[in-house]
Biotite code that builds the C-alpha atoms (Angstrom):
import biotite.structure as struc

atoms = struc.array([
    struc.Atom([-2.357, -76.126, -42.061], chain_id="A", res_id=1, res_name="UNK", atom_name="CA", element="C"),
    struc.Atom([-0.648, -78.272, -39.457], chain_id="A", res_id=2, res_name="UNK", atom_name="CA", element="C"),
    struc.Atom([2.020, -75.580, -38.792], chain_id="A", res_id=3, res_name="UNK", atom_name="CA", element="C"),
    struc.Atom([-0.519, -73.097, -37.953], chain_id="A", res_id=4, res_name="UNK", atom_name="CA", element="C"),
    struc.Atom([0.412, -71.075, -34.578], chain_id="A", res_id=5, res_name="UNK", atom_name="CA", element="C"),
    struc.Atom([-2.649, -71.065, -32.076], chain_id="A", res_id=6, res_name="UNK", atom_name="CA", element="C"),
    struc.Atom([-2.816, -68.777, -29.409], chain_id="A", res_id=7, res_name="UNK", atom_name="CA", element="C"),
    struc.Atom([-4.649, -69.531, -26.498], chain_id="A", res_id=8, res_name="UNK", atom_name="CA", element="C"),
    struc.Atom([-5.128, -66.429, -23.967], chain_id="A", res_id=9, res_name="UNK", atom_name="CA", element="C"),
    struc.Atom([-7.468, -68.438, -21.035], chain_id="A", res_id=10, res_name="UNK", atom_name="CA", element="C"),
    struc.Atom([-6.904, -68.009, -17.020], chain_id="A", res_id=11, res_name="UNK", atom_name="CA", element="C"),
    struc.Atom([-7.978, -71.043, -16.173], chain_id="A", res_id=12, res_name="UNK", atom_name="CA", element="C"),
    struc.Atom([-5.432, -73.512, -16.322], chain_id="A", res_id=13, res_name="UNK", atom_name="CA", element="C"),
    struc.Atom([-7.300, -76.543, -16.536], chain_id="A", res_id=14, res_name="UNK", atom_name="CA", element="C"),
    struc.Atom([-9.181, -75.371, -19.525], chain_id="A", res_id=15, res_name="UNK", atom_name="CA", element="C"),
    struc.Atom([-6.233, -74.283, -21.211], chain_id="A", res_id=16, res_name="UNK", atom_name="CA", element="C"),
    struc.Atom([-4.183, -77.307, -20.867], chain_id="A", res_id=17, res_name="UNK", atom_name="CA", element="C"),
    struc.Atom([-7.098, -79.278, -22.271], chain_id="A", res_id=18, res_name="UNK", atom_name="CA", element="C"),
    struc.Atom([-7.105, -76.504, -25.642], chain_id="A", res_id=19, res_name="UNK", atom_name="CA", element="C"),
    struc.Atom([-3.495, -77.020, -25.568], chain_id="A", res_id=20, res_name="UNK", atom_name="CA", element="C"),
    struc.Atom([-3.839, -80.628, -25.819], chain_id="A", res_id=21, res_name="UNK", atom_name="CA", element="C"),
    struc.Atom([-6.559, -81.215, -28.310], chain_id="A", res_id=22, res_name="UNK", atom_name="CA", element="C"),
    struc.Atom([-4.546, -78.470, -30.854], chain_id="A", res_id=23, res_name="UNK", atom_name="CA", element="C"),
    struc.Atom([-1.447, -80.447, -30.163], chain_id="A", res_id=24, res_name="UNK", atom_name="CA", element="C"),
    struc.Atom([-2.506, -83.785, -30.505], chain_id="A", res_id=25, res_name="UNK", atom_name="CA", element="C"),
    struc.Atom([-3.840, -82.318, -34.229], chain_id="A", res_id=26, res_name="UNK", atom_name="CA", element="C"),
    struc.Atom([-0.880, -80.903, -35.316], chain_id="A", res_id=27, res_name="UNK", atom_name="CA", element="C"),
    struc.Atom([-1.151, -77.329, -34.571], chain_id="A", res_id=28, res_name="UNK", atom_name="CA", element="C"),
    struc.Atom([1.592, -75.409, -32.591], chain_id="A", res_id=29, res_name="UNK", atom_name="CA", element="C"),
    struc.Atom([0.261, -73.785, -29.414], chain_id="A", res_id=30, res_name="UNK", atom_name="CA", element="C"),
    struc.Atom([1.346, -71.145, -27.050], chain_id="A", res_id=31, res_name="UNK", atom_name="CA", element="C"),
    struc.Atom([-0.575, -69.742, -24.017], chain_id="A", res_id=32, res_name="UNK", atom_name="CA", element="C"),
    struc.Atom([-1.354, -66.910, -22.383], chain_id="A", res_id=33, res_name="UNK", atom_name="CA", element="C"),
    struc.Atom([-3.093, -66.350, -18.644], chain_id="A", res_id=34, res_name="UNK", atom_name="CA", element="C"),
    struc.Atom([-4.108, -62.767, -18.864], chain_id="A", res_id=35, res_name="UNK", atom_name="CA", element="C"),
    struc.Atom([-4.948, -60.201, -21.649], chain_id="A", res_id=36, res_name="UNK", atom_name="CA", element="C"),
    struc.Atom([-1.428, -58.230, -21.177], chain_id="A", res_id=37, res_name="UNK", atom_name="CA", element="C"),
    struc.Atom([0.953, -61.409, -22.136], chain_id="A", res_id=38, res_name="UNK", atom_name="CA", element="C"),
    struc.Atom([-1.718, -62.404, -24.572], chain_id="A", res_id=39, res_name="UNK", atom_name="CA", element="C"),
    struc.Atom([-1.629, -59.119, -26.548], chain_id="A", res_id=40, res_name="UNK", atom_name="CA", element="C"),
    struc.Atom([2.304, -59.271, -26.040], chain_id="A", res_id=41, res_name="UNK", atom_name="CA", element="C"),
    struc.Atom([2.634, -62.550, -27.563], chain_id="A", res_id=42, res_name="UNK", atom_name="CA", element="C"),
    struc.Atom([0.163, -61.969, -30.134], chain_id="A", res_id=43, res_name="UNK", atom_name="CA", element="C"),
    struc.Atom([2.423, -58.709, -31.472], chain_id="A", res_id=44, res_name="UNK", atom_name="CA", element="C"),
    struc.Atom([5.724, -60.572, -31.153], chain_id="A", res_id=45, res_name="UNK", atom_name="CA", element="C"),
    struc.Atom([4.971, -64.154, -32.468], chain_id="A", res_id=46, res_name="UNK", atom_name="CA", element="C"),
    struc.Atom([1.829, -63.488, -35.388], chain_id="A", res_id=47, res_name="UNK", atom_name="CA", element="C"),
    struc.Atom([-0.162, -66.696, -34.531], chain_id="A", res_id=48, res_name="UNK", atom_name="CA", element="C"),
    struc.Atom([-2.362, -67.555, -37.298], chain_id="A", res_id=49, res_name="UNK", atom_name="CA", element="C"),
    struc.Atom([-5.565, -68.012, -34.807], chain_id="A", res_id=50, res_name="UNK", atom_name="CA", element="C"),
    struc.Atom([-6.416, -67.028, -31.199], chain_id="A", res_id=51, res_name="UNK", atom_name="CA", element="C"),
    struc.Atom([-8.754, -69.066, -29.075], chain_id="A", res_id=52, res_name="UNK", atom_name="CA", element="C"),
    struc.Atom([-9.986, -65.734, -26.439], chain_id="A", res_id=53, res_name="UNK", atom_name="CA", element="C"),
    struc.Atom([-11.717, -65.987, -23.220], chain_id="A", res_id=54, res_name="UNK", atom_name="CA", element="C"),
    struc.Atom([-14.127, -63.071, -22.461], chain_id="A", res_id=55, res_name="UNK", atom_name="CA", element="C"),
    struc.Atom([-13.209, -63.013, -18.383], chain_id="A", res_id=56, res_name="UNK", atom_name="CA", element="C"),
    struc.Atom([-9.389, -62.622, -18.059], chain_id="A", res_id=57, res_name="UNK", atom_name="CA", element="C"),
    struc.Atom([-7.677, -60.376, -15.684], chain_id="A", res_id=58, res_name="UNK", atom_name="CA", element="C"),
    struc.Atom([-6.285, -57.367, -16.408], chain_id="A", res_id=59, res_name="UNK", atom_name="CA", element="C"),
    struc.Atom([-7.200, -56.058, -20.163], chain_id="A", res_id=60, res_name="UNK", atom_name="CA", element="C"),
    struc.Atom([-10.595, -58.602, -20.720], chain_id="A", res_id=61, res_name="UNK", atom_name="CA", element="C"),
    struc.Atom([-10.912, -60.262, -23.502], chain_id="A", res_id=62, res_name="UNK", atom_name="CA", element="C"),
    struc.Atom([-12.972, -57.205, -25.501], chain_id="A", res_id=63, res_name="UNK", atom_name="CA", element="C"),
    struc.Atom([-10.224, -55.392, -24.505], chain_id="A", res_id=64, res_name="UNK", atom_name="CA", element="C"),
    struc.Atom([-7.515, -57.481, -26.063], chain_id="A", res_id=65, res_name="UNK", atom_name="CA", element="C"),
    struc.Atom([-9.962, -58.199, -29.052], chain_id="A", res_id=66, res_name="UNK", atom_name="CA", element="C"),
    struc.Atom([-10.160, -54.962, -29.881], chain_id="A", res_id=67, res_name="UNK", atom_name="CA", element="C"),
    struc.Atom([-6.411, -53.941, -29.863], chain_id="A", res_id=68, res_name="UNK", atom_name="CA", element="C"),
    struc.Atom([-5.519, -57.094, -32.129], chain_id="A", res_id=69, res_name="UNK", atom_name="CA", element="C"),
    struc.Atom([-8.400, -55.687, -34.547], chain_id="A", res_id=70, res_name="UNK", atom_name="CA", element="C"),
    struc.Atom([-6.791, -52.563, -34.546], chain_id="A", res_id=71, res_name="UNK", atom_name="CA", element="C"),
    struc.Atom([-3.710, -54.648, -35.656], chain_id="A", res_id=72, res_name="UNK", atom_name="CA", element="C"),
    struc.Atom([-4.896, -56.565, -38.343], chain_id="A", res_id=73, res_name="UNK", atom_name="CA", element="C"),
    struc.Atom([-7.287, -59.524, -38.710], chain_id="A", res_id=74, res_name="UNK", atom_name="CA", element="C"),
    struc.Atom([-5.997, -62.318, -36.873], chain_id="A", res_id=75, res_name="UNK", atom_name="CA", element="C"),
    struc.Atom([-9.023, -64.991, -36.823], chain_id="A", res_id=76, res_name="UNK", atom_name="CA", element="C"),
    struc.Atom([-10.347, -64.905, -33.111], chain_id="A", res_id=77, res_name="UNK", atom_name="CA", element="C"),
    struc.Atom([-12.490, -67.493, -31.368], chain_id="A", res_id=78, res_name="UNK", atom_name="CA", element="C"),
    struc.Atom([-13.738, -65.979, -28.409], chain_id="A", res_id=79, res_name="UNK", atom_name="CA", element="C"),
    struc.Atom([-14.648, -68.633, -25.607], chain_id="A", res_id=80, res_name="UNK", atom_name="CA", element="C"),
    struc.Atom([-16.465, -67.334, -22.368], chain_id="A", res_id=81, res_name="UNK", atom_name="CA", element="C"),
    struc.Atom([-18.919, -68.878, -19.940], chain_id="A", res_id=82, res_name="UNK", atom_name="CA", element="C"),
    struc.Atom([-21.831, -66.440, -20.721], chain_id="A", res_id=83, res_name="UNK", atom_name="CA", element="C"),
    struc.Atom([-24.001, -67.646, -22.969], chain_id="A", res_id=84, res_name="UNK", atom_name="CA", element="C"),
    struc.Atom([-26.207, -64.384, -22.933], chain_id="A", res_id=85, res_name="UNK", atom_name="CA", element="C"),
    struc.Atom([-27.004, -63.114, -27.263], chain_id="A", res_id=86, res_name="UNK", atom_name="CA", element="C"),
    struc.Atom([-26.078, -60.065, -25.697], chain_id="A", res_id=87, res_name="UNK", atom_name="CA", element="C"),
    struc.Atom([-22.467, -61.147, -25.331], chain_id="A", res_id=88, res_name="UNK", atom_name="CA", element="C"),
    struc.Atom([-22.507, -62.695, -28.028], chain_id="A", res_id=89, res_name="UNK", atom_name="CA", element="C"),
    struc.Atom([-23.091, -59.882, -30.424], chain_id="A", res_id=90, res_name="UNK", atom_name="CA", element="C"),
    struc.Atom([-20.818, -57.929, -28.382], chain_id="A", res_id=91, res_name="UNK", atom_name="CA", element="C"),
    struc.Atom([-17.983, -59.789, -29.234], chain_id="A", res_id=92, res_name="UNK", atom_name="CA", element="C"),
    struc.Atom([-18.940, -60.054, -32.552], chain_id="A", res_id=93, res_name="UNK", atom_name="CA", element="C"),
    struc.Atom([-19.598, -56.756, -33.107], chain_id="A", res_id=94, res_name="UNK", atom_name="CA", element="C"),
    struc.Atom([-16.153, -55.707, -32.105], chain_id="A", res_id=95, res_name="UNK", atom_name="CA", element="C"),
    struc.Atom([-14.788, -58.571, -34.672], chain_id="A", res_id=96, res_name="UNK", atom_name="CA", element="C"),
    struc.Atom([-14.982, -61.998, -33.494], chain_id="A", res_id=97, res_name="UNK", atom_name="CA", element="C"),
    struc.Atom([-14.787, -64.482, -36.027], chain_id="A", res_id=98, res_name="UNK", atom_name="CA", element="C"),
    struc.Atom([-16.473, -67.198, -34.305], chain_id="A", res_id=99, res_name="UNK", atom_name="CA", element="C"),
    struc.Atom([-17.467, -67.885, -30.512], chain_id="A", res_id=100, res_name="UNK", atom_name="CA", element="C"),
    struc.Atom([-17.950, -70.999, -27.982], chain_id="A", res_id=101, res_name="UNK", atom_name="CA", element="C"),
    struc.Atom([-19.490, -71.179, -24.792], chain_id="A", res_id=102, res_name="UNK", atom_name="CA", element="C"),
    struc.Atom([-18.352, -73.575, -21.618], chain_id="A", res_id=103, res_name="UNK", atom_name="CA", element="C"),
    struc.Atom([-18.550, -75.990, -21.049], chain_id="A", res_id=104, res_name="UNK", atom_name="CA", element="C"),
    struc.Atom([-17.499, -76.763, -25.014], chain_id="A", res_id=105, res_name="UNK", atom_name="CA", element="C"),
    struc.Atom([-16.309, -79.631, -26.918], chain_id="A", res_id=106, res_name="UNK", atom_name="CA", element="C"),
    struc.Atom([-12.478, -79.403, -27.432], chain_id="A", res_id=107, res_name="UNK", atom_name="CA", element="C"),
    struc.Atom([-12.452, -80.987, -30.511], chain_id="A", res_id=108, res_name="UNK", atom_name="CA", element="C"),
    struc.Atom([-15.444, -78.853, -32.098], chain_id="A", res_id=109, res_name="UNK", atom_name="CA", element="C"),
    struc.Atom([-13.047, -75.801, -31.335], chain_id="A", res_id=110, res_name="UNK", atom_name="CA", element="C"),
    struc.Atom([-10.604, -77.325, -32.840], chain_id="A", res_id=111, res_name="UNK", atom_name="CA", element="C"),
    struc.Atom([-12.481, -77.936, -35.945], chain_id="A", res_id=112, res_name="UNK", atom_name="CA", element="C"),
    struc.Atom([-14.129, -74.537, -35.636], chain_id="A", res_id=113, res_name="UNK", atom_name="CA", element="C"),
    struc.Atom([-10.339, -73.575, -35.860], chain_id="A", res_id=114, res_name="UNK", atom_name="CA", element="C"),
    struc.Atom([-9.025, -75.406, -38.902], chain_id="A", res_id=115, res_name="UNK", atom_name="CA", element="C"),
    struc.Atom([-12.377, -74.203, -40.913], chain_id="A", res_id=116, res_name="UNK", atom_name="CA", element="C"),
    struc.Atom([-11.487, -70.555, -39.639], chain_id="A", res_id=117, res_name="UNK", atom_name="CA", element="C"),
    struc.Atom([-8.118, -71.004, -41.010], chain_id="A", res_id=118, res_name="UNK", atom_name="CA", element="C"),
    struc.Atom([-9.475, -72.830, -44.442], chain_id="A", res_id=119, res_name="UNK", atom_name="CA", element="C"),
    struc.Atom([-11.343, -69.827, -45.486], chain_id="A", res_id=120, res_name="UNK", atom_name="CA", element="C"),
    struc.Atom([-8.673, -67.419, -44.108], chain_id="A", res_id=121, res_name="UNK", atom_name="CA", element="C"),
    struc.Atom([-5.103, -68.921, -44.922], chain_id="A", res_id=122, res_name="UNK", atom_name="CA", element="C"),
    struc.Atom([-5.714, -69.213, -49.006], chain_id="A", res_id=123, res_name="UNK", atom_name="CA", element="C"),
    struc.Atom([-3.136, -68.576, -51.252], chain_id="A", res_id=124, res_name="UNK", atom_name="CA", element="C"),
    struc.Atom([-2.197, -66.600, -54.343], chain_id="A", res_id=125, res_name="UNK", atom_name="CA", element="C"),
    struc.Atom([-4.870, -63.838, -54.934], chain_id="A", res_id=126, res_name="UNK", atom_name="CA", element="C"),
    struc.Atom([-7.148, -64.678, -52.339], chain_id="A", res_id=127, res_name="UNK", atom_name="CA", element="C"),
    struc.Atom([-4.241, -62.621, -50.202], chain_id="A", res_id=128, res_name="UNK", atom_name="CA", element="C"),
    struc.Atom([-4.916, -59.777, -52.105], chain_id="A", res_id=129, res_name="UNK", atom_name="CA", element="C"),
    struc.Atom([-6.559, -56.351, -51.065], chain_id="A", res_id=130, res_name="UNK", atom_name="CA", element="C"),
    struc.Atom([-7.948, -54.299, -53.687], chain_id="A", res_id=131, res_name="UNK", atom_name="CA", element="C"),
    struc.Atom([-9.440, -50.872, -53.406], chain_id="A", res_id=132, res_name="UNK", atom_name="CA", element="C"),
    struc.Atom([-10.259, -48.757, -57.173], chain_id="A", res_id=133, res_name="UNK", atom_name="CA", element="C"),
    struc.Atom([-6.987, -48.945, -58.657], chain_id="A", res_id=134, res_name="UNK", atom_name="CA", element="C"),
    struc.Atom([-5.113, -50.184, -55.780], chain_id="A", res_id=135, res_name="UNK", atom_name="CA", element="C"),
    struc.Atom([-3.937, -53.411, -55.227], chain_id="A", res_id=136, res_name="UNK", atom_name="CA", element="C"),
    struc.Atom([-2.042, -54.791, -52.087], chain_id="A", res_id=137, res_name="UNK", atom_name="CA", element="C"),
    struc.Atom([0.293, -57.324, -51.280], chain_id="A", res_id=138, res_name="UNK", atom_name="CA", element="C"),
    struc.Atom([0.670, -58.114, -47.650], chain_id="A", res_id=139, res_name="UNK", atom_name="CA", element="C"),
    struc.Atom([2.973, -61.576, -48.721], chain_id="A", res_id=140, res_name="UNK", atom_name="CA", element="C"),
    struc.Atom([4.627, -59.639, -51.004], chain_id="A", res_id=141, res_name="UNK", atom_name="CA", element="C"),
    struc.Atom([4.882, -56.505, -49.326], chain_id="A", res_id=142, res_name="UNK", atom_name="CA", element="C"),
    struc.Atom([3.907, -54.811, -52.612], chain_id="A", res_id=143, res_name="UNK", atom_name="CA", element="C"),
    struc.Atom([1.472, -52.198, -53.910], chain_id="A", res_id=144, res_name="UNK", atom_name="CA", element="C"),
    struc.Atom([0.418, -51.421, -56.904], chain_id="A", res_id=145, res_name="UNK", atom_name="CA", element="C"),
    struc.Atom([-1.401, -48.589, -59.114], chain_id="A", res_id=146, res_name="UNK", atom_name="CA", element="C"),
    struc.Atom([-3.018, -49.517, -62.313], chain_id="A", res_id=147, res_name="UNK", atom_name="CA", element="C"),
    struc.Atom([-4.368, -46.059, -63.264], chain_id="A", res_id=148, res_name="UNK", atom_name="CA", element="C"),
    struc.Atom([-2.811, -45.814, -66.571], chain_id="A", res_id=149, res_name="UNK", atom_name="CA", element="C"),
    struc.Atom([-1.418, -47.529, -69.631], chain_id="A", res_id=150, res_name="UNK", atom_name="CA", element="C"),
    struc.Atom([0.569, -49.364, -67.391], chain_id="A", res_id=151, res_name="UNK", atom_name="CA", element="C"),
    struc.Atom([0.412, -50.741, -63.662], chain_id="A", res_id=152, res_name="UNK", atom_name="CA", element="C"),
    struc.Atom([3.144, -48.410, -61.349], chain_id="A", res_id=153, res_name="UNK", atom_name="CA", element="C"),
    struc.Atom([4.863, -50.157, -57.927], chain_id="A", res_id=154, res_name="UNK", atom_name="CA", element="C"),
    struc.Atom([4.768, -47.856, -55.243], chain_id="A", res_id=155, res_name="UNK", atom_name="CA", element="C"),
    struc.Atom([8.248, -47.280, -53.713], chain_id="A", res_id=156, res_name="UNK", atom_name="CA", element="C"),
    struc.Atom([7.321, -47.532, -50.344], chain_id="A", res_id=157, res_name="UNK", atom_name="CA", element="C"),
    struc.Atom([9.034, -47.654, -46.789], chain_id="A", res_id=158, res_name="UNK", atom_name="CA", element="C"),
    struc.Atom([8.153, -50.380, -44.476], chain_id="A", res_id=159, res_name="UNK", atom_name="CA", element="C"),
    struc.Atom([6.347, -48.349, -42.559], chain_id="A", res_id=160, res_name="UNK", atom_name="CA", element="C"),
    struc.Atom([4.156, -46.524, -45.394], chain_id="A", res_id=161, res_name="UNK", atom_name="CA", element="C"),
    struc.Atom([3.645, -49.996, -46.176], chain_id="A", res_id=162, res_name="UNK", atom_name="CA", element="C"),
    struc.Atom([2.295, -50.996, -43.033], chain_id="A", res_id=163, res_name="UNK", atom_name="CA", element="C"),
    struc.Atom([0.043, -48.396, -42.640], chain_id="A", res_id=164, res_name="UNK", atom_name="CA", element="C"),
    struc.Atom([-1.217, -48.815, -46.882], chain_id="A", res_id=165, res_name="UNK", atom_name="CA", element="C"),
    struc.Atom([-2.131, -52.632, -46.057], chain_id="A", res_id=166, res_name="UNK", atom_name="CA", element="C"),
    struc.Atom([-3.838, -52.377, -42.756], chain_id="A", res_id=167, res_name="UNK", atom_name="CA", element="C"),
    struc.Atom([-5.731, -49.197, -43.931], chain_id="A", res_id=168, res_name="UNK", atom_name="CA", element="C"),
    struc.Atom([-6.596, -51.729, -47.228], chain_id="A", res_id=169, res_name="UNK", atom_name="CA", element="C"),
    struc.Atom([-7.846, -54.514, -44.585], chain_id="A", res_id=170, res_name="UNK", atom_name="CA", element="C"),
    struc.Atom([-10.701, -52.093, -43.690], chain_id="A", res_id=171, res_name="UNK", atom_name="CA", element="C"),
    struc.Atom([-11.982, -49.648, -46.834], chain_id="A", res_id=172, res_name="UNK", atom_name="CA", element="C"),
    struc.Atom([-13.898, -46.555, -45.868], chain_id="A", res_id=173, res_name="UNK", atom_name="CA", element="C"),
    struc.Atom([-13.186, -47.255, -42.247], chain_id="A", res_id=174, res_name="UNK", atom_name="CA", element="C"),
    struc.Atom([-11.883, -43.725, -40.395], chain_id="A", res_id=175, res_name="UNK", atom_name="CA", element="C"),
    struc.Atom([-8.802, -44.192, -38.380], chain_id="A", res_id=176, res_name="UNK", atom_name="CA", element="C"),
    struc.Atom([-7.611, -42.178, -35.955], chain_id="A", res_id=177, res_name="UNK", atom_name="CA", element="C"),
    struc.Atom([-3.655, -41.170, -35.866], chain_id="A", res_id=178, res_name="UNK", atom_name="CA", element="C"),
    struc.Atom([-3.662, -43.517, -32.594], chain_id="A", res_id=179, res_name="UNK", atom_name="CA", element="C"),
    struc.Atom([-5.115, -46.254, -34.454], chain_id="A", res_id=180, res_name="UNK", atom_name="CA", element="C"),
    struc.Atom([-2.244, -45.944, -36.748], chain_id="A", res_id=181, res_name="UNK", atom_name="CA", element="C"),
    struc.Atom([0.493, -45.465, -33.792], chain_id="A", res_id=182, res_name="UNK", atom_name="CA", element="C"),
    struc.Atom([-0.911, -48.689, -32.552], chain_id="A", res_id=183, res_name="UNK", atom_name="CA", element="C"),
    struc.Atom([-1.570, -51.120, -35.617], chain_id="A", res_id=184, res_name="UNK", atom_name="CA", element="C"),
    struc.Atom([1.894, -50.077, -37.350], chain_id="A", res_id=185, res_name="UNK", atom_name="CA", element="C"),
    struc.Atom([4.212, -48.349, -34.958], chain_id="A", res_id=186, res_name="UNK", atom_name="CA", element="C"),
    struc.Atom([3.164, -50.258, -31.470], chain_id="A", res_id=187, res_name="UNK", atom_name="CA", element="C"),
    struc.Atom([7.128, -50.551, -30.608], chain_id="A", res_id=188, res_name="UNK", atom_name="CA", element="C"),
    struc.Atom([7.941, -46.817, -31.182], chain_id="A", res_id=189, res_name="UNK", atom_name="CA", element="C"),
    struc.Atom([6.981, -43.507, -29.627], chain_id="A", res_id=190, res_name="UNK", atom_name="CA", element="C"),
    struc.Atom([5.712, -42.027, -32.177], chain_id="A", res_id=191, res_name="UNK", atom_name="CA", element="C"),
    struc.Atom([3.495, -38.971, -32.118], chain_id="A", res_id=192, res_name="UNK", atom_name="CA", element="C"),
    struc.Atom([0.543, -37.497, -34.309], chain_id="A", res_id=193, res_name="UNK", atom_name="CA", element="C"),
    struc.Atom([2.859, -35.672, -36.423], chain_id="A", res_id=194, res_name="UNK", atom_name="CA", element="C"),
    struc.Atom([4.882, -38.979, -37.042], chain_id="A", res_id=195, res_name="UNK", atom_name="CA", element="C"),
    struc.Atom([1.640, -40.086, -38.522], chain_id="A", res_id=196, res_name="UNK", atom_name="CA", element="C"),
    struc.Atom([0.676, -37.298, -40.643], chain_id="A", res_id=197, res_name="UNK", atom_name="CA", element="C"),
    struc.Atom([4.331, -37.324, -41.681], chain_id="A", res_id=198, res_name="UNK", atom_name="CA", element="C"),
    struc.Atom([4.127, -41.217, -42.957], chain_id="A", res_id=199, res_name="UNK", atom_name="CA", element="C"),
    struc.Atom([0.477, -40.385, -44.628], chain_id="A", res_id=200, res_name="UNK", atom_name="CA", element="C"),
    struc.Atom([1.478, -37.190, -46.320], chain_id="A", res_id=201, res_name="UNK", atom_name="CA", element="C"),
    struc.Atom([4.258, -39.035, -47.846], chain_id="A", res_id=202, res_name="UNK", atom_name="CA", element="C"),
    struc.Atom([2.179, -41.728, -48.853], chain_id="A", res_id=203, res_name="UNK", atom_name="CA", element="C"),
    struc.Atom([-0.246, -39.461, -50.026], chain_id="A", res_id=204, res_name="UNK", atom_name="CA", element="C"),
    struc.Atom([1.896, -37.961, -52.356], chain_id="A", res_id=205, res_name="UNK", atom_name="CA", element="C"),
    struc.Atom([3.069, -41.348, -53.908], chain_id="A", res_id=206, res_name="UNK", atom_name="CA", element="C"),
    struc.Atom([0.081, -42.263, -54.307], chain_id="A", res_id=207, res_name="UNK", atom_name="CA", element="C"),
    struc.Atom([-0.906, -39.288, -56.182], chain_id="A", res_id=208, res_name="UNK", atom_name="CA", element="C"),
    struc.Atom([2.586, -39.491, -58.500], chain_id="A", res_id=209, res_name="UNK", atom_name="CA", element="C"),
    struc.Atom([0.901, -43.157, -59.812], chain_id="A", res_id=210, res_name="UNK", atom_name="CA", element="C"),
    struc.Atom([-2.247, -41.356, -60.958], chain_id="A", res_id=211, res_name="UNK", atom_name="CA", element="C"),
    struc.Atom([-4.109, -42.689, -57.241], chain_id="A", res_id=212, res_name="UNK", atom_name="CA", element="C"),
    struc.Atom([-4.296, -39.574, -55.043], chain_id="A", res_id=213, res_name="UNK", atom_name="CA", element="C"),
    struc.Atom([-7.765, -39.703, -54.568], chain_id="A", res_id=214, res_name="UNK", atom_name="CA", element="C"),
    struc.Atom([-7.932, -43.318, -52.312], chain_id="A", res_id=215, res_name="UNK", atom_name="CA", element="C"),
    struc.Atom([-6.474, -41.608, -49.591], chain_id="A", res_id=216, res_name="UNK", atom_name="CA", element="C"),
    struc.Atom([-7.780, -38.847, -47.862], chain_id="A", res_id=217, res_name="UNK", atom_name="CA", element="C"),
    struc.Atom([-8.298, -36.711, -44.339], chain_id="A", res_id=218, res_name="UNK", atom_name="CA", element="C"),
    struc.Atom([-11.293, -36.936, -42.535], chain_id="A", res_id=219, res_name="UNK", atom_name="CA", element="C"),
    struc.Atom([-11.233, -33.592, -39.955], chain_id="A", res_id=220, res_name="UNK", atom_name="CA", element="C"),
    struc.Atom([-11.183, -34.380, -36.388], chain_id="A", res_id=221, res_name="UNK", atom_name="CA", element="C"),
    struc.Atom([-10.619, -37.669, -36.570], chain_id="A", res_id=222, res_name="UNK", atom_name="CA", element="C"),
    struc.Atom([-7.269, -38.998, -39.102], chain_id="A", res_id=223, res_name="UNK", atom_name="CA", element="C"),
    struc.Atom([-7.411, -40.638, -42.362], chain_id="A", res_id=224, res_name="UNK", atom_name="CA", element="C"),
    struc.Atom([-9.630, -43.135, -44.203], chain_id="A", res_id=225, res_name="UNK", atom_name="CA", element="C"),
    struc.Atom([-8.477, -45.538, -47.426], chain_id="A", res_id=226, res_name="UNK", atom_name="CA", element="C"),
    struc.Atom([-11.461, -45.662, -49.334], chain_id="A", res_id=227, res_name="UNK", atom_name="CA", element="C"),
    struc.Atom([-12.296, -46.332, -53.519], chain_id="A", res_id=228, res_name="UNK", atom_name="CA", element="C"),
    struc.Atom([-12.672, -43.155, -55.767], chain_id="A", res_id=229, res_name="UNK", atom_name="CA", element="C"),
    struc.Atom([-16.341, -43.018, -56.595], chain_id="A", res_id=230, res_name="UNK", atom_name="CA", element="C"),
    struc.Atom([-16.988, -44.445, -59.838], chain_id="A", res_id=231, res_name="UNK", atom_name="CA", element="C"),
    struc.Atom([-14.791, -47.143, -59.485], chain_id="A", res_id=232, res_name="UNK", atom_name="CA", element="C"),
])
């Protein structure tokens, strides 16, 4: 666990330094961020395994930047603020937290909070696994897999369809939109709608070939949703 990557998106330098210190000083690596724009920046170009939020940042706040790495994927997120209101609280949690601290805090109790965080959330083998009726992910792998038949099929899939598969597989019977898709697995591109429902109509039909047609499906005036067959 000591080459976990924490990212710590707080405005206040003082406080950050002293996160930056305690996570150091236990083996972590640590990189920082001042506002919700270079936070959501780093957090797309670097993957850190954890990130240590504060609710009041300028620019995007930290709901804000919450949000868009939930749209992502589900990079563990300790969100740190000075309100101490339930109402933020749920808020945050709501939207996906997976734990939150209010200053003034402990540093080394969010450190631990941290490493138990990434216990539970950095196993190996088929703990990484997503399964959904007959479908079985691999984000390590970058695999997928039917077993609707005598024998399990591998899907040939682009990157891409793959991208779009797993995240969809992080969140069954969720609806996304075709922006929620733009953003979680084409955030460097410009891609449109129709990009989308080109990607998803492929995958669609692969799915379908390996006897699985029925995980995927439309849901009008909104996108797509990944959800089991009923029955299963």
């Amino acid at each position: 666990m000591s080459d976990a990557l924490i990212l710590i998106v707080e405005d206040e330098p003082e406080i950050a330094e002293i996160l930056e210190s305690y996570f150091a000083r236990e083996g972590f690596r640590v990189i920082s961020a001042r506002d919700g724009n270079t936070g959501l920046a780093h957090h797309q170009s670097l993957r850190p395994d954890l990130v240590v939020l504060d609710i009041k940042l300028p620019g995007q706040d930290g709901y804000e930047v919450l949000a868009t790495i939930r749209r992502r994927g589900q990079t563990p997120v300790i969100m740190v603020t000075a309100l101490a209101e339930d109402l933020d609280k749920l808020q945050a949690l709501r939207i996906g937290a997976d734990d939150y601290v209010v200053k003034p805090f402990n540093p080394l109790e969010v450190v631990a909070r941290a490493r138990a965080i990434l216990r539970r959330t950095r196993g190996v083998g088929a703990d990484h696994l997503l399964r959904l009726g007959p479908l079985t992910v691999d984000p390590d792998a970058y695999r997928a897999m039917i077993d609707a038949g005598p024998a399990p099929v591998i899907l040939d899939l682009t990157p891409t369809e793959f991208r779009i598969l797993a995240h969809m597989a992080r969140y069954p019977g969720r609806a996304f939109s075709r922006g929620d898709l733009i953003d979680a697995c084409l955030p460097e591109s410009a891609a449109l709608d129709r990009t989308v429902d080109s990607h998803v109509s492929n995958l669609r039909r692969k799915l379908a070939t390996a006897g699985a047609g029925d995980v995927l499906e439309g849901v009008r005036g909104i996108g797509y949703r990944l959800d089991a067959p009923h029955g299963r």
